[in-house]
C-alpha positions as CSV (number, residue, x, y, z in Angstrom):
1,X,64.4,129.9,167.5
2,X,63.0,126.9,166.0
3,X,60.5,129.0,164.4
4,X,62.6,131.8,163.2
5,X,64.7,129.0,161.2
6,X,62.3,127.5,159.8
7,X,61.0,131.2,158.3
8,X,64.6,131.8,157.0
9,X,64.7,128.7,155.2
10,X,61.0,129.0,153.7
11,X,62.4,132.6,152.8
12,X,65.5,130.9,151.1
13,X,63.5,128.4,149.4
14,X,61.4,131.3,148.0
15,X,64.1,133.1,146.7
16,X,66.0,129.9,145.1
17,X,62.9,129.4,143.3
18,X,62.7,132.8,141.8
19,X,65.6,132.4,141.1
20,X,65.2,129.2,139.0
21,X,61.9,130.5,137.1
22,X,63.4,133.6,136.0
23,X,66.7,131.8,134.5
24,X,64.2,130.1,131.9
25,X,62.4,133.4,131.3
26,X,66.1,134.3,130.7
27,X,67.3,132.0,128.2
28,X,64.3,132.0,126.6
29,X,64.7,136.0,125.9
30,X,68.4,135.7,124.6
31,X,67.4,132.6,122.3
32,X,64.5,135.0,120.7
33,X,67.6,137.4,120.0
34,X,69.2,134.7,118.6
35,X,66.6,133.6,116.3
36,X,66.2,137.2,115.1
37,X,66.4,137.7,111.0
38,X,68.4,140.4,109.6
39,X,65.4,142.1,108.6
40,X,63.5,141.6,112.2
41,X,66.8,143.0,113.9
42,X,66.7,146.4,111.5
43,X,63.1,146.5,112.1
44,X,64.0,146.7,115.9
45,X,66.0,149.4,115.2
46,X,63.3,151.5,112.8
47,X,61.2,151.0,116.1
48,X,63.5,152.0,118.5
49,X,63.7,155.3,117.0
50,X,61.8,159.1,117.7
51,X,58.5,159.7,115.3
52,X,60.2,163.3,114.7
53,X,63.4,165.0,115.4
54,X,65.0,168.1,115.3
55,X,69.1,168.8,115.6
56,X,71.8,170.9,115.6
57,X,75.7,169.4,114.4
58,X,79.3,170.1,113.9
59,X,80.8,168.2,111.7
60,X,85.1,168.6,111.4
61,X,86.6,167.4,108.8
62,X,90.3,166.5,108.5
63,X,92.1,165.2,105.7
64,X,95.6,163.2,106.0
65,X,97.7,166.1,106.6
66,X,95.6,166.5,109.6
67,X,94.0,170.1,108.2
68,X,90.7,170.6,109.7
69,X,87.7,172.5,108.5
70,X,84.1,172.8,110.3
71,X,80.4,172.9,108.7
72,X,77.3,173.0,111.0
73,X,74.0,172.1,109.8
74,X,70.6,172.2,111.5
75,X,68.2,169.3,110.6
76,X,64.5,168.1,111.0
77,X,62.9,164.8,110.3
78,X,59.9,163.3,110.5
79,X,58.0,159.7,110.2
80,X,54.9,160.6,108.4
81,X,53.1,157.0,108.6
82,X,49.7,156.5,110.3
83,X,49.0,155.0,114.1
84,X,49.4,151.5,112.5
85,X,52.5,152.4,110.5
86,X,50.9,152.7,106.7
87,X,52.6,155.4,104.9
88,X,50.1,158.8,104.4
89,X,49.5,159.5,100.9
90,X,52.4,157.1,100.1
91,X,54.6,159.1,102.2
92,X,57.3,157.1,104.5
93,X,59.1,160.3,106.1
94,X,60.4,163.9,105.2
95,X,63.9,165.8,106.3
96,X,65.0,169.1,105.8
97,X,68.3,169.8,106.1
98,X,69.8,173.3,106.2
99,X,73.7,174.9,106.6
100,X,74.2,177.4,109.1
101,X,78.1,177.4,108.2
102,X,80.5,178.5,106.7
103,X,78.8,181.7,105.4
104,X,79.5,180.7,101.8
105,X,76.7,177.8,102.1
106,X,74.9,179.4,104.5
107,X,71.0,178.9,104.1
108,X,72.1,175.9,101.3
109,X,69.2,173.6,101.9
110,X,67.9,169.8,101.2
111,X,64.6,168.3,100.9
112,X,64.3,164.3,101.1
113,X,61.0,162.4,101.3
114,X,60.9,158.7,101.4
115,X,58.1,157.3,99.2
116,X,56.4,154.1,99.8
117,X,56.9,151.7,96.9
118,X,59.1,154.4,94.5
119,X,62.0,156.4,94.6
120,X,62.5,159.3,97.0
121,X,61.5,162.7,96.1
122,X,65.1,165.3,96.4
123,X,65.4,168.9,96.1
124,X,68.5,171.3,96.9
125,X,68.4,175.0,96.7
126,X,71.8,177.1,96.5
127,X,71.2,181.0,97.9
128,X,73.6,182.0,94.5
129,X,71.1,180.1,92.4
130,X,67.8,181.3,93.5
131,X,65.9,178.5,92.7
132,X,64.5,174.6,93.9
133,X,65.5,172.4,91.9
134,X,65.0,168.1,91.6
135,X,67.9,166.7,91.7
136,X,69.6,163.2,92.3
137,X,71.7,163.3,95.8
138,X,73.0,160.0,95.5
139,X,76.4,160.7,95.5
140,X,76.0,164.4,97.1
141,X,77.8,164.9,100.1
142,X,77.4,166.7,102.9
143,X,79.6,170.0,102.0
144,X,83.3,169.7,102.8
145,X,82.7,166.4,104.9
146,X,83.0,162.1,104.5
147,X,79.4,161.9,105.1
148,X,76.8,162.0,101.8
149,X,72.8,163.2,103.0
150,X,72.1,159.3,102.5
151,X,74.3,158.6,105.5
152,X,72.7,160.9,107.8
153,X,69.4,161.0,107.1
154,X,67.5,157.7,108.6
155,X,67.0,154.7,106.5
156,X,63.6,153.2,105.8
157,X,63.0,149.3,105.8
158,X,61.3,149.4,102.7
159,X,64.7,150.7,101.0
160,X,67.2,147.3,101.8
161,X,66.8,143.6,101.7
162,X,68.5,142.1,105.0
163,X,70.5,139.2,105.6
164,X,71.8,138.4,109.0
165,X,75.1,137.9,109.5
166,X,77.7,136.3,112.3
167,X,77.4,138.4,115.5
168,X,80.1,140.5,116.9
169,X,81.5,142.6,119.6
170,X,82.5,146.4,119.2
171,X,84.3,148.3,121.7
172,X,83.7,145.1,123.9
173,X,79.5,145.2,123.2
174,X,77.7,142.7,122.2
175,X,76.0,143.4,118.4
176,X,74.2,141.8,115.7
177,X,75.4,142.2,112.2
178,X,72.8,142.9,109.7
179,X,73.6,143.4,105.7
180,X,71.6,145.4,104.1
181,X,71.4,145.4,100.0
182,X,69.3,148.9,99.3
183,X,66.8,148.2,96.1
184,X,66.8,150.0,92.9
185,X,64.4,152.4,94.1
186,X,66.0,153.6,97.2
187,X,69.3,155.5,94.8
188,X,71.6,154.4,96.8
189,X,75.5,155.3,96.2
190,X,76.0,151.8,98.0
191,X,76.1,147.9,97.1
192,X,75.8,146.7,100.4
193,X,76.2,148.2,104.4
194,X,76.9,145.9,107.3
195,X,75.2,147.5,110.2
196,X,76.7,146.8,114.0
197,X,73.6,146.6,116.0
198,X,73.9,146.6,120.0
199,X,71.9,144.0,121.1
200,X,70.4,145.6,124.4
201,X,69.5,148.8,123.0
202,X,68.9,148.6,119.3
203,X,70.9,151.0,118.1
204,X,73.5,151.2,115.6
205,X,77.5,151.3,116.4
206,X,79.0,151.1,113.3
207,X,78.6,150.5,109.8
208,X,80.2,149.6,106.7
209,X,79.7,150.8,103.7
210,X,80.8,149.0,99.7
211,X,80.4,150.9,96.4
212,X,79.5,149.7,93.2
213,X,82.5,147.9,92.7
214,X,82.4,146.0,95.8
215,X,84.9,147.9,97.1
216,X,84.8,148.9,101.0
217,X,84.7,152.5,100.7
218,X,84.2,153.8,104.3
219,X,83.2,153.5,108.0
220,X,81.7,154.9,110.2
221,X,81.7,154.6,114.0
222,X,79.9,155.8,117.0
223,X,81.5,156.8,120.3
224,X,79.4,154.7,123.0
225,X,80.5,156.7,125.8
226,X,78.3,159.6,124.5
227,X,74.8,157.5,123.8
228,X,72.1,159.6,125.5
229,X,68.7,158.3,126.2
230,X,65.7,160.5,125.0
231,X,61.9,159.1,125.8
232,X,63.9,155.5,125.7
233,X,65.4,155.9,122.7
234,X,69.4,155.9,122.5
235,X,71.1,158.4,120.2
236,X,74.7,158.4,119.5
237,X,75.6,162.3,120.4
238,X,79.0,161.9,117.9
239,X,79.5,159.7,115.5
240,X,83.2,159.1,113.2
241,X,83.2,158.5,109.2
242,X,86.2,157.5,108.0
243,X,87.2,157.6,104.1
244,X,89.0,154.6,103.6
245,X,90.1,155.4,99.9
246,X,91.2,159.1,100.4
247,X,92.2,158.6,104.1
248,X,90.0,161.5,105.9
249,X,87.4,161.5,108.6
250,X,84.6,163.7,109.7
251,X,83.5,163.6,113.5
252,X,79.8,164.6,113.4
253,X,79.6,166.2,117.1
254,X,75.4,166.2,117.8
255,X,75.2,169.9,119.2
256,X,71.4,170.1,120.0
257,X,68.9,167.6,120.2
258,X,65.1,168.1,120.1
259,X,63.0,164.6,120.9
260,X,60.0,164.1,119.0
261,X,58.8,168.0,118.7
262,X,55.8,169.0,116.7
263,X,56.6,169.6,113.4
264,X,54.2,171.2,111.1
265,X,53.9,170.1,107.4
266,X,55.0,173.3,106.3
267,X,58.5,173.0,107.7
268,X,58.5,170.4,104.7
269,X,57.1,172.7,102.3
270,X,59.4,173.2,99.3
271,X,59.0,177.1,99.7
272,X,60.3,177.3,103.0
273,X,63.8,176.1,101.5
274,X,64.3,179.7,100.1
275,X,63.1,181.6,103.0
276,X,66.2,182.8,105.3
């Protein structure tokens, strides 16, 4: 009996000092969140993200009389840097963005591709007008909806200076808060977004947006209770914008999701935008 007391206690004492090591490991891991710059925290999130992805949405729109319409798109995007993330041939990432509905925009398409060091390279092609053409989409919405092509196609780090700010809780998680101030070159519509963070999983919950002005334009939110993990990466599967100056919302409802497929370089090709 002796013996099998003594056991339990050296068993005890064991686990007491696990215990006690891993509460330092512990604290030190939460004070290296803490000591996280803005810009460290939004490169957390450019990491925590797929290298190419493919999706299908609804977005439904409703303005303050509570009339809805619907528009469904189909997108693909892709991070075109090297193994030791250096843009290829000055190239940062592509996305192609297509409407499937309504049947008056159907086949409407965009082209975005994020340059290293310069502005982005944006093209939109209309079925009625028959043609590619350059264009500026920095204040070009996504058709019928709150959201512009800037706020759903992923943001580079290159394009925002960061500057941390006092952290928060959303929907009772813990986030950082990160403001971002996009440069010249990325043609922004905005002055400044505050980006809600979630500390454990690095991905964003909500985000503010300010125009020119300074004026806090919109909002958008993310639903938490519909994050789903694809190879360890969390995406929110719908997401809320909210117009704060003309009082509407679009709920952008993720329909199909593709992780990381293989996307050729000719799904970026400008002539596949007027192929139906």
């Amino acid at each position: 009996m002796k013996q099998r007391g003594t056991a339990a206690a050296l068993l005890l004492l064991a686990a007491a000092l696990l215990l006690l090591a891993a509460e330092p490991a512990r604290a030190q891991s939460v004070a290296s969140l803490d000591s996280l710059t803005g810009e460290q925290i939004y490169a957390r999130v450019i990491e925590h993200r797929l290298r190419s992805f493919s999706e299908e949405s609804r977005l439904i729109s409703a303005d303050r009389t509570g009339r809805e319409q619907e528009t469904r798109l189909r997108m693909h995007w892709k991070d075109f840097r090297d193994e030791r993330g250096e843009p290829r041939d000055g190239v940062l990432s592509k996305a192609v963005v297509r409407y499937n509905y309504p049947t008056d925009i159907r086949f409407a398409g965009y082209l975005v591709q994020a340059n290293a060091g310069r502005e982005s390279d944006q093209f939109v092609y209309y079925p009625s007008r028959r043609r590619v053409a350059r264009v500026s989409l920095r204040n070009e919405a996504v058709h019928g909806t709150d959201f512009s092509l800037e706020d759903v196609i992923p943001r580079e780090l290159e394009d925002a200076s960061y500057e941390r700010r006092d952290d928060a809780e959303f929907r009772g998680l813990a986030v950082f808060v990160v403001e971002l101030v996009p440069h010249a070159k990325a043609g922004s519509a905005y002055s400044k977004v505050w980006v809600y963070v979630d500390r454990d999983r690095f991905v964003p919950l909500r985000t503010r947006y300010w125009d020119a002005a300074g004026v806090e334009t919109k909002q958008l939110e993310a639903d938490p209770a519909t994050l789903r993990r694809f190879e360890d990466v969390w995406v929110p599967m719908q997401t809320t914008m909210r117009n704060l100056l003309l009082e509407t919302r679009t709920t952008l409802v993720i329909t199909d999701f593709v992780p990381n497929p293989e996307l050729a370089e000719s799904v970026f090709d400008l002539a596949r935008l007027e192929s139906h």
